[in-house]
C-alpha positions in Angstrom: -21.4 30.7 61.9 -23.3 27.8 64.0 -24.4 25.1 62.1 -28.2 25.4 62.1 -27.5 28.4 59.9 -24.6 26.8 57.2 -27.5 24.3 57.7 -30.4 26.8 56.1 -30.5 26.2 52.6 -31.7 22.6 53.1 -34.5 23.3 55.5 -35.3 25.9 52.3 -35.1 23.3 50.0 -37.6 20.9 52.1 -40.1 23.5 52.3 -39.4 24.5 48.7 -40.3 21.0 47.3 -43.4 21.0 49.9 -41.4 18.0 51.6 -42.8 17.6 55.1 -40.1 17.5 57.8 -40.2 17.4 61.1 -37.3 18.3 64.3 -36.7 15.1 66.1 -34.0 13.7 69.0 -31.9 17.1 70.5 -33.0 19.2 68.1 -36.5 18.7 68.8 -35.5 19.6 72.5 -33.6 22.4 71.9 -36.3 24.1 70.1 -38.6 23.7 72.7 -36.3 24.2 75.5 -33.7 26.8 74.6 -35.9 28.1 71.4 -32.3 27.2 69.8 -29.4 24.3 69.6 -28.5 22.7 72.2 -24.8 24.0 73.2 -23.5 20.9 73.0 -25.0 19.1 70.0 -23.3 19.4 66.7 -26.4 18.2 64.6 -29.5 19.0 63.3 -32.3 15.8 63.5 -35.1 15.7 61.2 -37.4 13.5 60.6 -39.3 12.7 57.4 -41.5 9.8 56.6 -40.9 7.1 54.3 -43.2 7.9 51.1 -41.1 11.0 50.5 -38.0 9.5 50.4 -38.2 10.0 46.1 -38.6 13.3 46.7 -35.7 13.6 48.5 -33.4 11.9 46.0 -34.9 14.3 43.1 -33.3 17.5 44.7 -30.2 15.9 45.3 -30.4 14.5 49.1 -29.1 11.0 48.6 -30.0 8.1 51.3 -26.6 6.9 52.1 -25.6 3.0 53.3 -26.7 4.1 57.3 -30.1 4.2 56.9 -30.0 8.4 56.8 -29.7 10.9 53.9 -27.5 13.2 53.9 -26.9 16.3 51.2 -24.0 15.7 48.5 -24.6 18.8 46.6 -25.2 21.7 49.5 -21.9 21.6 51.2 -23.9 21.0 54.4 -22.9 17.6 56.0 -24.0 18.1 59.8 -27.5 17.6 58.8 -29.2 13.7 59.7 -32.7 12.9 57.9 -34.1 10.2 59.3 -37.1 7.7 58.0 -40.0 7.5 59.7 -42.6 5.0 59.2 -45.9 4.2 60.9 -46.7 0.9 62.3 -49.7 -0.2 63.9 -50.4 2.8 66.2 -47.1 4.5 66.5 -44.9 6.4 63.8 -41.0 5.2 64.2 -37.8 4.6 62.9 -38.0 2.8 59.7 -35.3 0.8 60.2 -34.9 -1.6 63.1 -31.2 -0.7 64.1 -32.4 2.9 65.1 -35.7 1.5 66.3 -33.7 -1.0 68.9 -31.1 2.1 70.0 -34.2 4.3 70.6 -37.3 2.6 71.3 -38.8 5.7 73.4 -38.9 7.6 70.1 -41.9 7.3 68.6 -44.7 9.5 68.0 -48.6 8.7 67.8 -50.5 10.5 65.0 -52.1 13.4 66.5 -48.9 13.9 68.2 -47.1 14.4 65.2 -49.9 15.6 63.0 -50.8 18.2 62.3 -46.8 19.8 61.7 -46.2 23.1 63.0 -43.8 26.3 62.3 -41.7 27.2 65.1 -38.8 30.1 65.7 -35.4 28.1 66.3 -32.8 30.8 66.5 -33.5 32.9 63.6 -34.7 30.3 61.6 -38.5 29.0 61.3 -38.8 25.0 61.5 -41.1 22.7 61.6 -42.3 20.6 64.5 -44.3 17.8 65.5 -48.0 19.2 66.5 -47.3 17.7 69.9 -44.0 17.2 70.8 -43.6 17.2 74.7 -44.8 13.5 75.0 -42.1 12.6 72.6 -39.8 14.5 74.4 -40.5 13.1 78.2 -40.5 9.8 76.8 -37.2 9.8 75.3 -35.0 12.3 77.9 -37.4 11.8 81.3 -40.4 14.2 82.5 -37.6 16.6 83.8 -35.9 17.5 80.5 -37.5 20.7 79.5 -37.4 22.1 83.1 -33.8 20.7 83.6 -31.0 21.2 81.3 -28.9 18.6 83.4 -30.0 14.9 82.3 -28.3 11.9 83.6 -26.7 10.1 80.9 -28.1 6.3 79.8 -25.7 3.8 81.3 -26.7 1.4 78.9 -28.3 1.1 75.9 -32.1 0.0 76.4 -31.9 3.3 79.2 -32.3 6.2 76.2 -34.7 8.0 77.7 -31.9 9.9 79.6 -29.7 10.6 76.5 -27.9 14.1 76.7 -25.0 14.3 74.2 -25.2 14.0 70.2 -26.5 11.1 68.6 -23.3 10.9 67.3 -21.4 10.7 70.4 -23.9 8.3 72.1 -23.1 6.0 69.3 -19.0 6.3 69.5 -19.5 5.4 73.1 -22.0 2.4 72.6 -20.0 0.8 70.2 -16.5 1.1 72.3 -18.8 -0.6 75.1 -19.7 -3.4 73.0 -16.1 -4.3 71.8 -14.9 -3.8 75.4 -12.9 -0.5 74.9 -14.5 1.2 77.6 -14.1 0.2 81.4 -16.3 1.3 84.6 -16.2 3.1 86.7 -17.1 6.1 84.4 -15.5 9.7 84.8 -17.7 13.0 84.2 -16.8 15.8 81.5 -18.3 18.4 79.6 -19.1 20.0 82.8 -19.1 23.7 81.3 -22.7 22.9 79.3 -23.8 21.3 83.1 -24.4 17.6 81.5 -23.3 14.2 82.9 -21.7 12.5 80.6 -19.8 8.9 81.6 -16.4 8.7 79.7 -13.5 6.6 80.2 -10.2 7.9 79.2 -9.8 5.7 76.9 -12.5 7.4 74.6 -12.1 11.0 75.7 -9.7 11.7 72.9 -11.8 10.3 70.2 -14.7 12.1 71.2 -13.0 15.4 71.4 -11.3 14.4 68.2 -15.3 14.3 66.6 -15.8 17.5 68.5 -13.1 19.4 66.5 
């Protein structure tokens, strides 16, 4: 059974405990590309903001030591929550780490206001009001049209991100301690993404795959 659908009962319990949520990162473009997941991610991004985080930790969805919350009691851990907070004019990433990895992903009020219900699969989720500005500004203008998108060399170059969140992450991190070496090498070629590897990290990454 995919994911988005072991994944169910949480979206339930949101809307049960009239917790606003919203679809954010790949799963916000898969639902508006592919009305579905993305065949490569292995994740479902939402975003919530920061004044419901009590909510969340009443009906058993924890905030763990990352800056996300993740369930403990559902049996359901390829889920990520992520806090949202608005300054000035733009609502981002609460905390700074994920605000300096993704600085493209932001939304301004009547972009995410007011939250709609979509189809995603056969599930119904909810969605920013606008999300396509979101969207071109953190995977490029072309990334509802084109299901190919270059990959970010480096970090500051998100808008291009293709692969999971996850992923992205394993790879940034092997760059910074030096594990990974250019020139990069292309796989994953079967979903039709560009994704620079070295060998060096291609077992890993197939390892988190698994």
């Amino acid at each position: 059974m995919p994911y988005i659908y072991q994944n169910k009962n949480i979206i339930n319990k949101l809307d049960e405990n009239n917790i606003p949520y919203f679809l954010v990162a790949g799963s916000l473009l898969g639902a508006c590309r592919n009305n579905n997941i993305i065949p490569y991610d292995n994740d479902i991004d939402i975003g919530i903001m920061d004044d419901q985080i009590q909510k969340l930790k009443k009906i058993d969805i924890i905030f763990n030591t990352k800056g996300r919350f993740i369930s403990t009691t559902l049996n359901t851990p390829s889920i990520d929550i992520f806090v949202f907070k608005k300054f000035k004019d733009k609502i981002q990433y609460k905390y700074n780490g994920y605000r300096g990895s993704w600085p493209n992903e932001y939304f301004y009020s009547n972009e995410l206001y007011p939250i709609k219900q979509i189809s995603f699969g056969n599930l119904s989720v909810k969605i920013p009001n606008n999300p396509y500005k979101y969207l071109f500004r953190a995977f490029g203008n072309n990334c509802i049209t084109e299901k190919k998108i270059k990959f970010a060399k480096i970090h500051s170059d998100d808008p291009n991100l293709p692969i999971t969140i996850k992923d992205y992450n394993k790879i940034c991190m092997a760059q910074k301690y030096k594990q990974i070496s250019l020139p990069y090498i292309y796989n994953y070629s079967k979903y039709n993404v560009e994704v620079p590897l070295s060998i060096s990290i291609i077992a890993v990454l197939m390892k988190l795959r698994s």
